[in-house]
VOLUMFI-306212 format. One record per atom (N, C-alpha, C, O): residue in three letters; atom name; x, y, z; residue number from 0. Coordinates in steps of 0.1 Angstrom, whole numbers, padded with zeros to 4 digits. Layout:
# residues N
<r><code>ALA</code><site>CA</site><x>X</x><y>Y</y><z>Z</z><pos>NUM</pos></r>
...
***
This chain:
# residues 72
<r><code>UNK</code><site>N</site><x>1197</x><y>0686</y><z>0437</z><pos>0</pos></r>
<r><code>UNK</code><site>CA</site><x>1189</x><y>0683</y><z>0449</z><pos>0</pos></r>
<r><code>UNK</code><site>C</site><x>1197</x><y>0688</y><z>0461</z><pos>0</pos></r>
<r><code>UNK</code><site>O</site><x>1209</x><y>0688</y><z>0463</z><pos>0</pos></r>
<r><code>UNK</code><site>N</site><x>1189</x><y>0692</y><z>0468</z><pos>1</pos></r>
<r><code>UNK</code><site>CA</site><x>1194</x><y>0696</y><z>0484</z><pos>1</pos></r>
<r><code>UNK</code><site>C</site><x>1198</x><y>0684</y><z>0495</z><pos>1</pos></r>
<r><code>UNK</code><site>O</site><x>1199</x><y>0688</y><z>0507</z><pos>1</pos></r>
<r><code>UNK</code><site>N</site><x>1199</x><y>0669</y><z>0492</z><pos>2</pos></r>
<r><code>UNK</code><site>CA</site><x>1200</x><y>0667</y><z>0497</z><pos>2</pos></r>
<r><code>UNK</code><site>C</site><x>1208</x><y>0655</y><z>0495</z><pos>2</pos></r>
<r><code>UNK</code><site>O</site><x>1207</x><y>0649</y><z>0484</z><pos>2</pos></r>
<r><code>UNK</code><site>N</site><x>1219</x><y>0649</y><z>0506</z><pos>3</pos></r>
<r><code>UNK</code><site>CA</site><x>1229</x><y>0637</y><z>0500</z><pos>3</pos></r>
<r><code>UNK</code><site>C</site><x>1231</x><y>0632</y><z>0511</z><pos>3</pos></r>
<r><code>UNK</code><site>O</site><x>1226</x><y>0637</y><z>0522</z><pos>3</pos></r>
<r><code>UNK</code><site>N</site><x>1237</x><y>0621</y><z>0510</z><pos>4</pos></r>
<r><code>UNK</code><site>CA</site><x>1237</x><y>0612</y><z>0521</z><pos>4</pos></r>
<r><code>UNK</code><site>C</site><x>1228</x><y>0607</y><z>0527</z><pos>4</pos></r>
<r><code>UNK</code><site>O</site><x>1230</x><y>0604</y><z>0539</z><pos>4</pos></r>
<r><code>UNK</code><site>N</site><x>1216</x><y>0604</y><z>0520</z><pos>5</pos></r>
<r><code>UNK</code><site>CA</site><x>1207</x><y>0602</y><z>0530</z><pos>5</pos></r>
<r><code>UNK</code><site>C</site><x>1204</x><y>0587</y><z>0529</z><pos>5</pos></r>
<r><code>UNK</code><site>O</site><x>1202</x><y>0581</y><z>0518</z><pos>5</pos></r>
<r><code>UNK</code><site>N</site><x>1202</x><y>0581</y><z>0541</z><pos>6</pos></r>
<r><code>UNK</code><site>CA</site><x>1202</x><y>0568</y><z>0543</z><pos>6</pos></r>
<r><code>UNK</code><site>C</site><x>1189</x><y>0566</y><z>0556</z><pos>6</pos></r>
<r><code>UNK</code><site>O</site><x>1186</x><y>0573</y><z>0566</z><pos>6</pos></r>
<r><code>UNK</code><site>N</site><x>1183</x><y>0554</y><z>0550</z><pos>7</pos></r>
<r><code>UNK</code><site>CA</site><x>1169</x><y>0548</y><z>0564</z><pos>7</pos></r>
<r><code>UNK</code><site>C</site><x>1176</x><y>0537</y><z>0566</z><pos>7</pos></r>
<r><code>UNK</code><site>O</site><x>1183</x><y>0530</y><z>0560</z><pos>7</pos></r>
<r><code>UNK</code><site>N</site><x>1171</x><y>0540</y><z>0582</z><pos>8</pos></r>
<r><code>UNK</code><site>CA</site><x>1178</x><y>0526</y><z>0591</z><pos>8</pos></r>
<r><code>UNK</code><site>C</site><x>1166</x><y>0521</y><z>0594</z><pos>8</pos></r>
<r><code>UNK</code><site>O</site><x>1156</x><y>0529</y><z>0595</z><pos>8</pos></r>
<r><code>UNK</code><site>N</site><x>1164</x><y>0504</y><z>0598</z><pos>9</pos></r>
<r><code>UNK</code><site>CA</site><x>1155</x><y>0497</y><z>0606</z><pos>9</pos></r>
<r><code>UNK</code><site>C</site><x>1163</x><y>0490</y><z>0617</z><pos>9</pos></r>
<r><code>UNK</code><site>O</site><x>1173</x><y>0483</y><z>0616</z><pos>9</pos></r>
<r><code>UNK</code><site>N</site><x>1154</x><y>0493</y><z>0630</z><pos>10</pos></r>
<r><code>UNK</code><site>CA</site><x>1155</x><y>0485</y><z>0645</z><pos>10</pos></r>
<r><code>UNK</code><site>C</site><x>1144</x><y>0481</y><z>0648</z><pos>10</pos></r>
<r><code>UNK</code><site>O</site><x>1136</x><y>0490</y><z>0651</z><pos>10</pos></r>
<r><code>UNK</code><site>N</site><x>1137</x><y>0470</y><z>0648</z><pos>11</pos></r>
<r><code>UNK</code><site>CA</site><x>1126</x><y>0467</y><z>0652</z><pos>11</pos></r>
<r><code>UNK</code><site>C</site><x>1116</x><y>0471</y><z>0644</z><pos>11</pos></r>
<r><code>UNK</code><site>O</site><x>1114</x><y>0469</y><z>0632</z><pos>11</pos></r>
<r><code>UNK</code><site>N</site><x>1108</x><y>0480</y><z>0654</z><pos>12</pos></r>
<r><code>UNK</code><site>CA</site><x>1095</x><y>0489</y><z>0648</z><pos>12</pos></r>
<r><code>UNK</code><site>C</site><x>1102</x><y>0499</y><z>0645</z><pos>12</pos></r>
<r><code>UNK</code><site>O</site><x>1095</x><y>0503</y><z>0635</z><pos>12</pos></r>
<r><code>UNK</code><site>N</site><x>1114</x><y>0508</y><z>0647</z><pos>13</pos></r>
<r><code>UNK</code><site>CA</site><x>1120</x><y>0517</y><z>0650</z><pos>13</pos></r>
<r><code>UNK</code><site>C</site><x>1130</x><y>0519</y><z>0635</z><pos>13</pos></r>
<r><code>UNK</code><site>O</site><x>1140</x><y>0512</y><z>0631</z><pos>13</pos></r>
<r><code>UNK</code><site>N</site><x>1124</x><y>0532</y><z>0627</z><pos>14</pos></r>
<r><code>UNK</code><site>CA</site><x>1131</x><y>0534</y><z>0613</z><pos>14</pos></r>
<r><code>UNK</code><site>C</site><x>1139</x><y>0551</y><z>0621</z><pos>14</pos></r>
<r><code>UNK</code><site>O</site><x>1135</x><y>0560</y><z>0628</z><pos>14</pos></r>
<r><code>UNK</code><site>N</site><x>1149</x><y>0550</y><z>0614</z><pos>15</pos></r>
<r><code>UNK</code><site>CA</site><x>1158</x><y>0561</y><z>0616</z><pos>15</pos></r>
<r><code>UNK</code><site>C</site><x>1162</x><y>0568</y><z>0601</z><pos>15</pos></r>
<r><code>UNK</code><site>O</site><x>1165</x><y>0561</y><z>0592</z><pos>15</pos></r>
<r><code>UNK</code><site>N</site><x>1162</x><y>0579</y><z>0602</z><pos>16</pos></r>
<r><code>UNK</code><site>CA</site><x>1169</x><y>0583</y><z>0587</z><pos>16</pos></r>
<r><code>UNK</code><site>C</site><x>1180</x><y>0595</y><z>0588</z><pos>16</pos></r>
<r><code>UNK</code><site>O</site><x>1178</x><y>0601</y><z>0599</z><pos>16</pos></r>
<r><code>UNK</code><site>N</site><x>1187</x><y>0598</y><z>0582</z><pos>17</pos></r>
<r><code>UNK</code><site>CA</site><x>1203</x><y>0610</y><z>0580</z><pos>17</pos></r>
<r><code>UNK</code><site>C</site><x>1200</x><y>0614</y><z>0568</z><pos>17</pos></r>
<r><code>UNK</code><site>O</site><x>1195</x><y>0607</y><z>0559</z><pos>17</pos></r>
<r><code>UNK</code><site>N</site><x>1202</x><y>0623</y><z>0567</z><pos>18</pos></r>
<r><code>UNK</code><site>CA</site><x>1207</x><y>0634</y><z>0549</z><pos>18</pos></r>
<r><code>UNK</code><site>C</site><x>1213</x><y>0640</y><z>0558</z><pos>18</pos></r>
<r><code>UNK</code><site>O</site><x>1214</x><y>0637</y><z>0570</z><pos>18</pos></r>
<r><code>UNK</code><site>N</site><x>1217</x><y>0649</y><z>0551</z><pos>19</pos></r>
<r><code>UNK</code><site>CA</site><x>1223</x><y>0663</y><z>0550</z><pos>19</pos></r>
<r><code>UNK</code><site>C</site><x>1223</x><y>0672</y><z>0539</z><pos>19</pos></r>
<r><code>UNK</code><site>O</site><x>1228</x><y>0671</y><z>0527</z><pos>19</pos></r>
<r><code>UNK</code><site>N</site><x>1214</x><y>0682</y><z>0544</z><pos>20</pos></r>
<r><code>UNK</code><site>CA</site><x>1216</x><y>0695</y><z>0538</z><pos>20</pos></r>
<r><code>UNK</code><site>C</site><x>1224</x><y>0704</y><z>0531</z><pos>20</pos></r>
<r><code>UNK</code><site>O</site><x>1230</x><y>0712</y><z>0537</z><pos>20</pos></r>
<r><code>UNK</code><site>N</site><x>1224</x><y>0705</y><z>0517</z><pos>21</pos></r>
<r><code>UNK</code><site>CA</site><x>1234</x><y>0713</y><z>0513</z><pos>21</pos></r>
<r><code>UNK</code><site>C</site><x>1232</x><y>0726</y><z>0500</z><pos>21</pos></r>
<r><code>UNK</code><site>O</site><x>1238</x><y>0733</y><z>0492</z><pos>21</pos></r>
<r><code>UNK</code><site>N</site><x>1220</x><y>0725</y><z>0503</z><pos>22</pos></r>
<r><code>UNK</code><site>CA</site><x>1217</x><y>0736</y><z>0501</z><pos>22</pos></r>
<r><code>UNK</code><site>C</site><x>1221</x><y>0753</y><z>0507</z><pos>22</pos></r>
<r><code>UNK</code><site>O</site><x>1230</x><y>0756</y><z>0515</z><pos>22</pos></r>
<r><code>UNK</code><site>N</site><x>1211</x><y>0761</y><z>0499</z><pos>23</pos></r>
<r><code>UNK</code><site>CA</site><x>1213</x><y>0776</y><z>0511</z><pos>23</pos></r>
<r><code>UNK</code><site>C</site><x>1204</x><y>0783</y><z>0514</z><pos>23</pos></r>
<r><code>UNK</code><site>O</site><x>1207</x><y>0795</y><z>0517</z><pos>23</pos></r>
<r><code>UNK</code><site>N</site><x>1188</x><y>0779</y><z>0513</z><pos>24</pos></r>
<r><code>UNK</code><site>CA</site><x>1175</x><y>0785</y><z>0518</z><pos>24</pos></r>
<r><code>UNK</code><site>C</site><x>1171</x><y>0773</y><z>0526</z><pos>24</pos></r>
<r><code>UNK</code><site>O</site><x>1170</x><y>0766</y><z>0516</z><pos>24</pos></r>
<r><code>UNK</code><site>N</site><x>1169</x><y>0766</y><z>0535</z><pos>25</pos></r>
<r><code>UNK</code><site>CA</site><x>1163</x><y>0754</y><z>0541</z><pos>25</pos></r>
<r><code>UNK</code><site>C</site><x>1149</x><y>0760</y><z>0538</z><pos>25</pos></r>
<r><code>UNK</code><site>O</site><x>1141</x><y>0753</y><z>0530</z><pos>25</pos></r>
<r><code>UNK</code><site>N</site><x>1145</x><y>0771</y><z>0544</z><pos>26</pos></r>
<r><code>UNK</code><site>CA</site><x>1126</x><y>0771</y><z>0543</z><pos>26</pos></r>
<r><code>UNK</code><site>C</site><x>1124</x><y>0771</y><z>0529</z><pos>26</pos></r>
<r><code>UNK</code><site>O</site><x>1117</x><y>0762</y><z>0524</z><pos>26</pos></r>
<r><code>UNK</code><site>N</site><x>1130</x><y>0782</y><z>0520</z><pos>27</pos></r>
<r><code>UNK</code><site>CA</site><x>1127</x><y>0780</y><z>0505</z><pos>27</pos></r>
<r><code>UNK</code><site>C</site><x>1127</x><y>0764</y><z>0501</z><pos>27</pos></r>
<r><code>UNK</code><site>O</site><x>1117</x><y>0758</y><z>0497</z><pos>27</pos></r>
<r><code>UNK</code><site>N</site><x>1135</x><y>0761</y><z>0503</z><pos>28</pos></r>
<r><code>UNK</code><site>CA</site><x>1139</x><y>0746</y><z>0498</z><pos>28</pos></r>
<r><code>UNK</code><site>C</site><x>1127</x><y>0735</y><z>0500</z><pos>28</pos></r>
<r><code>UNK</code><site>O</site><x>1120</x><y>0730</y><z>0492</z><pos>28</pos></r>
<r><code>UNK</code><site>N</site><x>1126</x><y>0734</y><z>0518</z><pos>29</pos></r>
<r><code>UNK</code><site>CA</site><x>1112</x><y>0727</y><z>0518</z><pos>29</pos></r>
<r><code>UNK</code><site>C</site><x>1103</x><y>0734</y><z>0515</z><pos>29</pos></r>
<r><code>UNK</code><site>O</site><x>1096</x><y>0732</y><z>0525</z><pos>29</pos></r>
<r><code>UNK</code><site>N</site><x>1095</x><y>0743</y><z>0508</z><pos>30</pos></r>
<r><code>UNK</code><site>CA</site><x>1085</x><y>0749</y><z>0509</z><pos>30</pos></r>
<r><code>UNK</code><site>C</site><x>1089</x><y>0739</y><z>0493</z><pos>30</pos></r>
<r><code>UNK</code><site>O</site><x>1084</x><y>0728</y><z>0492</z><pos>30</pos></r>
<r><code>UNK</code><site>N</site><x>1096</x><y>0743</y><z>0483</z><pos>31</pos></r>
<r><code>UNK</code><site>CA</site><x>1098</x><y>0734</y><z>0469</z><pos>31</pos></r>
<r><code>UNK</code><site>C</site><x>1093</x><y>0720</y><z>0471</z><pos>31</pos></r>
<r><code>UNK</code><site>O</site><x>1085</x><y>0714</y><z>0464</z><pos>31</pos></r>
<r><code>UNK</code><site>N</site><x>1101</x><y>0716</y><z>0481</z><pos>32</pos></r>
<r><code>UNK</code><site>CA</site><x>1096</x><y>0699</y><z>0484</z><pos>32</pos></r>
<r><code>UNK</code><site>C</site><x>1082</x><y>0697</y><z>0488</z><pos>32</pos></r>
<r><code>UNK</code><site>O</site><x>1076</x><y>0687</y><z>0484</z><pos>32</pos></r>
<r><code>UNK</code><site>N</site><x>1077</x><y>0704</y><z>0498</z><pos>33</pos></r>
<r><code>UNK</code><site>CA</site><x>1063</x><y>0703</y><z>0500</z><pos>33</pos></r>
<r><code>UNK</code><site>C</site><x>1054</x><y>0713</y><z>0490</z><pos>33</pos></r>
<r><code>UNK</code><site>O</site><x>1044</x><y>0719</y><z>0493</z><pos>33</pos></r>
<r><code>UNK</code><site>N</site><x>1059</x><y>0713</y><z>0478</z><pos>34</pos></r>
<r><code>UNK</code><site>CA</site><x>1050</x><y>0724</y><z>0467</z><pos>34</pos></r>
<r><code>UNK</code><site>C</site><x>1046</x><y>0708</y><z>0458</z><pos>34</pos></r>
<r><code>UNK</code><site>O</site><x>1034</x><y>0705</y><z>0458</z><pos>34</pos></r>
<r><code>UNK</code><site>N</site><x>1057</x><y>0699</y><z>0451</z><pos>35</pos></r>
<r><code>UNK</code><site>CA</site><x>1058</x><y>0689</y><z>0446</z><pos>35</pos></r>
<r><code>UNK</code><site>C</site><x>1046</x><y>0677</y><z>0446</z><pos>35</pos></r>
<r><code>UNK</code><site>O</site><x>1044</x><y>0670</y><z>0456</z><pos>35</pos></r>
<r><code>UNK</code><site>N</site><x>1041</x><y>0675</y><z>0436</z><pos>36</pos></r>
<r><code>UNK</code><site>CA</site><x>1032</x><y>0665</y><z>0441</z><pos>36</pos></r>
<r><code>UNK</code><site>C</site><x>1031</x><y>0652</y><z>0441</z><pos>36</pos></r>
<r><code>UNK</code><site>O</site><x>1022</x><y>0645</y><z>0446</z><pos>36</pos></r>
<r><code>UNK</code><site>N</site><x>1045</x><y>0647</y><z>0434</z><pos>37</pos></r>
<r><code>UNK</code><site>CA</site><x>1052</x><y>0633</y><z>0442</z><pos>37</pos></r>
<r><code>UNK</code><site>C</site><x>1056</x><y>0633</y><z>0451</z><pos>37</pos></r>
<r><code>UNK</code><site>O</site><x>1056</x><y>0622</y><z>0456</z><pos>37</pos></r>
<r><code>UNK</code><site>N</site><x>1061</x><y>0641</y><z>0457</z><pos>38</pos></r>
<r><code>UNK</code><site>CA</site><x>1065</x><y>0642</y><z>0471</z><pos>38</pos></r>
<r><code>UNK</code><site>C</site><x>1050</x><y>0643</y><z>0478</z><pos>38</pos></r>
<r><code>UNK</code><site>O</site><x>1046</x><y>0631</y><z>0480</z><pos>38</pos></r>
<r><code>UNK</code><site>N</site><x>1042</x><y>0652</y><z>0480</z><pos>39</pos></r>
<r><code>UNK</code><site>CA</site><x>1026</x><y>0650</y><z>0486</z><pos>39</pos></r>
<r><code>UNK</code><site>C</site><x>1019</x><y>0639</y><z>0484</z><pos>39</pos></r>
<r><code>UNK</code><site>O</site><x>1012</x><y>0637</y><z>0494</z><pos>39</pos></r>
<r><code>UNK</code><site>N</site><x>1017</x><y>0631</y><z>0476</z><pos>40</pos></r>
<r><code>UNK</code><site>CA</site><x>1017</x><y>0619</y><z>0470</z><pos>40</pos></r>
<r><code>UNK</code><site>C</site><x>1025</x><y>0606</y><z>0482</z><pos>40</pos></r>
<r><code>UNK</code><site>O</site><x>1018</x><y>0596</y><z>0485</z><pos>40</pos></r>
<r><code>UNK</code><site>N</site><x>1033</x><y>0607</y><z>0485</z><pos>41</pos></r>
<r><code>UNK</code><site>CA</site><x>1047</x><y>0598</y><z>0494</z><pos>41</pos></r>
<r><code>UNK</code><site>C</site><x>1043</x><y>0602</y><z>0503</z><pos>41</pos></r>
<r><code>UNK</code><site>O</site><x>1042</x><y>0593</y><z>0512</z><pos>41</pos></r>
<r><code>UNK</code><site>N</site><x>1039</x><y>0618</y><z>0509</z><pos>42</pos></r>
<r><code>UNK</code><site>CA</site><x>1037</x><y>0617</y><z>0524</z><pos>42</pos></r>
<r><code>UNK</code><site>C</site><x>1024</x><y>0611</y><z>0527</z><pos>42</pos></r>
<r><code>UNK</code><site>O</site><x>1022</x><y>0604</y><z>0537</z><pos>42</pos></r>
<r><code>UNK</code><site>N</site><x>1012</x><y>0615</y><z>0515</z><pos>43</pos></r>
<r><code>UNK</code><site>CA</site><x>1004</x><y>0608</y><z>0523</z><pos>43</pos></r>
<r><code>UNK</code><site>C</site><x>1003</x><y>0597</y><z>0521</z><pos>43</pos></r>
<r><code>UNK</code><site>O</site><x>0991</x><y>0594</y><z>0521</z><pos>43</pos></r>
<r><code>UNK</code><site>N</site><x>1013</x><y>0586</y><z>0518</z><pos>44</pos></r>
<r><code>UNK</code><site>CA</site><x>1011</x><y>0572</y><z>0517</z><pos>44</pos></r>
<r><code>UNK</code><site>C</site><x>1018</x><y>0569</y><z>0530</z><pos>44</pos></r>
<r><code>UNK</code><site>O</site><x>1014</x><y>0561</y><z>0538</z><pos>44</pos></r>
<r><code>UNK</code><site>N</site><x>1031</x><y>0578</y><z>0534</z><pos>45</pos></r>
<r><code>UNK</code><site>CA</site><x>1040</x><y>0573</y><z>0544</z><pos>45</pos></r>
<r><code>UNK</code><site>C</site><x>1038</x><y>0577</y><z>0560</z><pos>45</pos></r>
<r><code>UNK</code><site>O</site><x>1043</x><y>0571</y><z>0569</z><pos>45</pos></r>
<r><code>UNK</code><site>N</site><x>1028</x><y>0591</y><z>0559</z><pos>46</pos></r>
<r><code>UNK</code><site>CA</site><x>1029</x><y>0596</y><z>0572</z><pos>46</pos></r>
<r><code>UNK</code><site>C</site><x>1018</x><y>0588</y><z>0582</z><pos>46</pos></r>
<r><code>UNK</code><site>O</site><x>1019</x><y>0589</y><z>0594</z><pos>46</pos></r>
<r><code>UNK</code><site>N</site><x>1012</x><y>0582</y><z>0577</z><pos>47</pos></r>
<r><code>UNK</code><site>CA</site><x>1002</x><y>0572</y><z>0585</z><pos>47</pos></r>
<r><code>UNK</code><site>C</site><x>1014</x><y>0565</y><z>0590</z><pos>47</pos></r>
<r><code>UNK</code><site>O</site><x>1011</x><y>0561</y><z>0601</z><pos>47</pos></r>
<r><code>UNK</code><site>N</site><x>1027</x><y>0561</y><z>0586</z><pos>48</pos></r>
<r><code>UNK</code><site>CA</site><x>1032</x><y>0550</y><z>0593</z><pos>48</pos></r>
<r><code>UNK</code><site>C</site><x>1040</x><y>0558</y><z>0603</z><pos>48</pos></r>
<r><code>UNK</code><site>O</site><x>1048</x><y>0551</y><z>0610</z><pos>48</pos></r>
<r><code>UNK</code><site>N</site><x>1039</x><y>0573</y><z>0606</z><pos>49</pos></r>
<r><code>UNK</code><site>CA</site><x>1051</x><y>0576</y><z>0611</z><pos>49</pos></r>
<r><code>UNK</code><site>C</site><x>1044</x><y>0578</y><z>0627</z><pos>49</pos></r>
<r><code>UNK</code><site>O</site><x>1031</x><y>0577</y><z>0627</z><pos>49</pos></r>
<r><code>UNK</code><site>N</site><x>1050</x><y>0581</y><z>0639</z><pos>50</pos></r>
<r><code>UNK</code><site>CA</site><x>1045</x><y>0591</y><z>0650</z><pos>50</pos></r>
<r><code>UNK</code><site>C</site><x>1060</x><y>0599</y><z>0649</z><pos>50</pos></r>
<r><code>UNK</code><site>O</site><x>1071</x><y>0599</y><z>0643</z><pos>50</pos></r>
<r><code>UNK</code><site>N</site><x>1050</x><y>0606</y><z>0662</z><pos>51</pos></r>
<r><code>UNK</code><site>CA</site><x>1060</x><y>0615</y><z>0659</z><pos>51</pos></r>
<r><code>UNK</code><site>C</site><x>1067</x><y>0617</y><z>0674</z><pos>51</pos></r>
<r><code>UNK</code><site>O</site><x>1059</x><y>0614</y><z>0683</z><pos>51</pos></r>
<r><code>UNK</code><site>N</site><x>1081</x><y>0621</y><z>0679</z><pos>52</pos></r>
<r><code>UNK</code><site>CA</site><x>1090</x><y>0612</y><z>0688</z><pos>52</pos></r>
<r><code>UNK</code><site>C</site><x>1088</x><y>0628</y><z>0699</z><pos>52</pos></r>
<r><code>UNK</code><site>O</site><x>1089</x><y>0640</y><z>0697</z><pos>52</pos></r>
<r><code>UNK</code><site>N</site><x>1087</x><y>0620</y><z>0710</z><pos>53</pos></r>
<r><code>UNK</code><site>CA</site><x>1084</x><y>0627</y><z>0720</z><pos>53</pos></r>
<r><code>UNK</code><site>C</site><x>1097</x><y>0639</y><z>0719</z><pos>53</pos></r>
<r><code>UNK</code><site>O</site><x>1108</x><y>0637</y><z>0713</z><pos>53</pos></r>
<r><code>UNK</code><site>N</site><x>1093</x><y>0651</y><z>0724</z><pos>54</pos></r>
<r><code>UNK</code><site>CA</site><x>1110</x><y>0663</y><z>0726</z><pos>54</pos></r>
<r><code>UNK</code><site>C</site><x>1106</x><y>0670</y><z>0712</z><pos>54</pos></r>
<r><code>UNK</code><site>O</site><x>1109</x><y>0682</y><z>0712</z><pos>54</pos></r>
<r><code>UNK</code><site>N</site><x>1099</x><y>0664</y><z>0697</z><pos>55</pos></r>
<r><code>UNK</code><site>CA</site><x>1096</x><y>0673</y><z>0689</z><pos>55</pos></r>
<r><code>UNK</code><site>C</site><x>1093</x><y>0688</y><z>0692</z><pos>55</pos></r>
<r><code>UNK</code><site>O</site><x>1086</x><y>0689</y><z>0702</z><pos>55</pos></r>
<r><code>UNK</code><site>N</site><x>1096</x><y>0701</y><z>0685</z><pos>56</pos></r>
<r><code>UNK</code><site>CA</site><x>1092</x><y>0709</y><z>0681</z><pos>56</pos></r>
<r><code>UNK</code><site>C</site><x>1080</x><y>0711</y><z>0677</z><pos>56</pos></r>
<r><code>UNK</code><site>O</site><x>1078</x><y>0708</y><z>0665</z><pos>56</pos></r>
<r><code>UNK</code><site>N</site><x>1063</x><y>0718</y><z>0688</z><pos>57</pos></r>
<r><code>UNK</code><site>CA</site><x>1053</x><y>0721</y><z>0687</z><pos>57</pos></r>
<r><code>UNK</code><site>C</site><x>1050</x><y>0727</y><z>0671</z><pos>57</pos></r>
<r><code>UNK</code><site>O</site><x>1054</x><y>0738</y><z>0669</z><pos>57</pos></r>
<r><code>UNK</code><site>N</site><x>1042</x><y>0720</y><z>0661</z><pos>58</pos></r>
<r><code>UNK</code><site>CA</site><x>1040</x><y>0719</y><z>0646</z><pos>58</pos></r>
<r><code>UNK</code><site>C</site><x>1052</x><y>0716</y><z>0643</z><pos>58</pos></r>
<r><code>UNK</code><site>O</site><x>1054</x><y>0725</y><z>0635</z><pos>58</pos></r>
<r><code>UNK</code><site>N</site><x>1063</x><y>0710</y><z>0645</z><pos>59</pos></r>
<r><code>UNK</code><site>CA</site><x>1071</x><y>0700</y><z>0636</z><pos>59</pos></r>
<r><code>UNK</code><site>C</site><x>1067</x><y>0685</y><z>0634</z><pos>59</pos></r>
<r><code>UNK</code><site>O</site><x>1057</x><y>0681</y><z>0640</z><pos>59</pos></r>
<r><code>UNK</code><site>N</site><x>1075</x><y>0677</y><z>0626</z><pos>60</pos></r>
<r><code>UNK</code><site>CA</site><x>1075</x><y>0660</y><z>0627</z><pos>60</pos></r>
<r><code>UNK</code><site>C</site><x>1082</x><y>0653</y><z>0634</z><pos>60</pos></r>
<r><code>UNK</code><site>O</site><x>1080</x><y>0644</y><z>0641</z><pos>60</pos></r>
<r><code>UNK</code><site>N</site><x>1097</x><y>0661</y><z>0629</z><pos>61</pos></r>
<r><code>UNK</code><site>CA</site><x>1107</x><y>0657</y><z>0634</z><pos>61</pos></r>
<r><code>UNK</code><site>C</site><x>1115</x><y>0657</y><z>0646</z><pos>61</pos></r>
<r><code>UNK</code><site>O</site><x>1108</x><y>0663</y><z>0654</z><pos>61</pos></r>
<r><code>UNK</code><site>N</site><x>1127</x><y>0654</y><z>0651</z><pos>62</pos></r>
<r><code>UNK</code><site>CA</site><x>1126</x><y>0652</y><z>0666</z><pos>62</pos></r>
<r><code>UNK</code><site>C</site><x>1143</x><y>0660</y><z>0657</z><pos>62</pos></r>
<r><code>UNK</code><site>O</site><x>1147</x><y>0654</y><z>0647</z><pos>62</pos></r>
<r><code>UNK</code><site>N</site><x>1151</x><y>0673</y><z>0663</z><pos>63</pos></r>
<r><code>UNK</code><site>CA</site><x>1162</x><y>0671</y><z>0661</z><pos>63</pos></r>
<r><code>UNK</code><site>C</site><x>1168</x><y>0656</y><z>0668</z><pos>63</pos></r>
<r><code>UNK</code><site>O</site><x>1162</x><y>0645</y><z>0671</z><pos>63</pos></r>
<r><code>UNK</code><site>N</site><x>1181</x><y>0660</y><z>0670</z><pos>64</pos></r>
<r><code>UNK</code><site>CA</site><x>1188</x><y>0649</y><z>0675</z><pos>64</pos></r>
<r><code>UNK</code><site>C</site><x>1204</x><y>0654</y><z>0681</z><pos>64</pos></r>
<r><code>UNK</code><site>O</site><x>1211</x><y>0660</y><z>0673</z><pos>64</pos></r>
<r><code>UNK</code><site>N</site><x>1209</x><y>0651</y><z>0693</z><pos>65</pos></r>
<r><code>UNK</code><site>CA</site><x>1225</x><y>0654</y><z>0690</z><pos>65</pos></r>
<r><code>UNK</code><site>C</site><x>1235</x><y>0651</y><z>0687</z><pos>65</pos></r>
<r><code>UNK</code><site>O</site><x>1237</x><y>0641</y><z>0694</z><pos>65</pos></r>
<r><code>UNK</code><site>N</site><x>1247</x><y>0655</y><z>0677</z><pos>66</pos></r>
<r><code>UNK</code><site>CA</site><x>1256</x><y>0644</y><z>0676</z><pos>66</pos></r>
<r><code>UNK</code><site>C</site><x>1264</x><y>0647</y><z>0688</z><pos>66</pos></r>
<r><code>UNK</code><site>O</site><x>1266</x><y>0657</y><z>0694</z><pos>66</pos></r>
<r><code>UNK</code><site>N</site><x>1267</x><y>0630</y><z>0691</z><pos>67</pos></r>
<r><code>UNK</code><site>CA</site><x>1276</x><y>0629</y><z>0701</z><pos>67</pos></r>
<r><code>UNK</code><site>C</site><x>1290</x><y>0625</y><z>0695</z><pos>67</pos></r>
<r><code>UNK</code><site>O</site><x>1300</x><y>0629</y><z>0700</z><pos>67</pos></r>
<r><code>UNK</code><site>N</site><x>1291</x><y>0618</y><z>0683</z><pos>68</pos></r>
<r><code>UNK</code><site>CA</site><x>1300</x><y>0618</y><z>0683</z><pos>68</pos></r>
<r><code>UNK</code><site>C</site><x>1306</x><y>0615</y><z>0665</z><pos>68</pos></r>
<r><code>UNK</code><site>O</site><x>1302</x><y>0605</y><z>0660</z><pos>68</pos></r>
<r><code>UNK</code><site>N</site><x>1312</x><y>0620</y><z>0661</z><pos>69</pos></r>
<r><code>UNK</code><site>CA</site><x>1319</x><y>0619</y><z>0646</z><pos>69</pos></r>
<r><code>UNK</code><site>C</site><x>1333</x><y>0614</y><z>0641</z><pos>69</pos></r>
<r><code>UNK</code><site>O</site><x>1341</x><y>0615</y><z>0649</z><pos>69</pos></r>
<r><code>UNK</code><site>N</site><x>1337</x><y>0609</y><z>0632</z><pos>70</pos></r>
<r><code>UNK</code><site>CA</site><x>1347</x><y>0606</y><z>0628</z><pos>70</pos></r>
<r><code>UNK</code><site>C</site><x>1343</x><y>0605</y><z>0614</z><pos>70</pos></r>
<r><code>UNK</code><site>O</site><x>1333</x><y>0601</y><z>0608</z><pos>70</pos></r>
<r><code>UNK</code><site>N</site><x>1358</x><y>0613</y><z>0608</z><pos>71</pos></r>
<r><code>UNK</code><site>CA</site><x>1357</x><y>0613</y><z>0594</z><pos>71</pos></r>
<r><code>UNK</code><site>C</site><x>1368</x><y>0604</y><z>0589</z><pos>71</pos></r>
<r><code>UNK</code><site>O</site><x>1369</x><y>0602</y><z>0577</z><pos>71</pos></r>
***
């Protein structure tokens, strides 16, 4: 899998989630995950619950984000 660390957070109404990528095609890669029909299956049970967050990327979902700050 392409992906690790990934964790959902809840605030309120407000769900946040992290992975990280570790793959080495990102578009090949999601194009596999959105080929999948458990995965198409999950979005369309989940994306009704989602909006999508002001600053997104025109035809994206997702909102990047910046780190401000890290410690390993």
């Amino acid at each position: 899998m392409w992906w690790c660390n990934y964790s959902i957070f809840l605030e309120g109404e407000l769900l946040f989630s992290y992975a990280e990528y570790v793959g080495d095609d990102y578009a090949a890669d999601m194009a596999k995950m959105a080929a999948d029909p458990v995965t198409r299956r999950w979005w369309q049970l989940t994306d009704p619950c989602q909006e999508q967050m002001e600053g997104a990327v025109p035809g994206e979902w997702w909102t990047a984000m910046r780190e401000v700050f890290h410690h390993d």
